[in-house]
N, C-alpha and C positions, 0 to 999 in steps of 0.2 A: 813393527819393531824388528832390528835385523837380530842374530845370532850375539850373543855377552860378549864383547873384546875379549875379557878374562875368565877364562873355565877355571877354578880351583876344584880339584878332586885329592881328600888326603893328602895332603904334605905338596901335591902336583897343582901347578899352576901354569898353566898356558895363554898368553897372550895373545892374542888372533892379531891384533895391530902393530907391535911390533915383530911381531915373531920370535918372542921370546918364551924359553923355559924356564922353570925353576923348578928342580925338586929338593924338600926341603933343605931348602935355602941355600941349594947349590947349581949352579947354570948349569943346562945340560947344552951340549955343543951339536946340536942337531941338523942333519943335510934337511931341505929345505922338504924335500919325500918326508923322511920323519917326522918331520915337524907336522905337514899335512896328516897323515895316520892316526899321530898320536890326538890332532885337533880333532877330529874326525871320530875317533873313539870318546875323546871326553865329549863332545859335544851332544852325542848318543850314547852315553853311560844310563848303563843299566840295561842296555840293549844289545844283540848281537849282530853283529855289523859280517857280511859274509864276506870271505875272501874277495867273491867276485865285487859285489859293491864299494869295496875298498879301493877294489883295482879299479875300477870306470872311474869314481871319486877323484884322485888320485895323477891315476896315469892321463886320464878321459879319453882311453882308449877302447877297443871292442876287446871282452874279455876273451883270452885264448889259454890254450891246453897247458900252457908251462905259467900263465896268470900266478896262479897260484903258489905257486915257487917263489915269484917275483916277491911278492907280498912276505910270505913264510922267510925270508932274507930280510927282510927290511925290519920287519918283526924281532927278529932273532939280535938285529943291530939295537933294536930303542931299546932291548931290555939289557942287552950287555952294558950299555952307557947309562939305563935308569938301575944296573945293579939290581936286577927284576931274575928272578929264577924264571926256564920254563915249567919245571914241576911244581912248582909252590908261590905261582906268580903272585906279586900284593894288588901289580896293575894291571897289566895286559894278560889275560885269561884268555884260553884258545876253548872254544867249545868247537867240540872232534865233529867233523864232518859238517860244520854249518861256518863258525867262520869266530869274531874275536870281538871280546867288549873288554871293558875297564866300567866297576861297578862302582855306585854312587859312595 
């Protein structure tokens, strides 16, 4: 069996097939990076997904020294548009020095 079309997490819904978001019940207008990340996160909710894995995932590049940046920007973008604090995230949770989940 392949990966659910549709991740719902809390109010967050993600559609793998059309590439559609919704947070509660409002489309989030996501570049197509985003939209990968955030699939990528729910998919492995509950888990911590490291910067680097994100980025190979992702980019499907070899991870390099400013990776990390790359990722921490795109990050910073899903939660401005999910209305997601960094200090008090509901979805996207950075654990320091390892890397970002979104819990079940």
């Amino acid at each position: 069996k392949g990966p659910d079309k549709i991740l719902t997490i809390r109010g967050l819904t993600v559609n793998t097939d059309s590439h559609e978001c919704i947070l509660n019940e409002r489309p989030l207008a996501l570049t197509p990076t985003e939209f990968e990340i955030l699939r990528i996160l729910c998919e492995q909710s509950g888990k911590v997904v490291s910067s680097e894995e994100l980025f190979q995932m992702v980019w499907k590049e070899k991870y390099y020294e400013n990776a990390a940046n790359t990722v921490m920007v795109h990050i910073r973008h899903l939660r401005a548009k999910m209305k997601d604090s960094a200090e008090h995230p509901k979805y996207i949770k950075t654990v320091w020095g390892v890397g970002y989940k979104i819990d079940e």
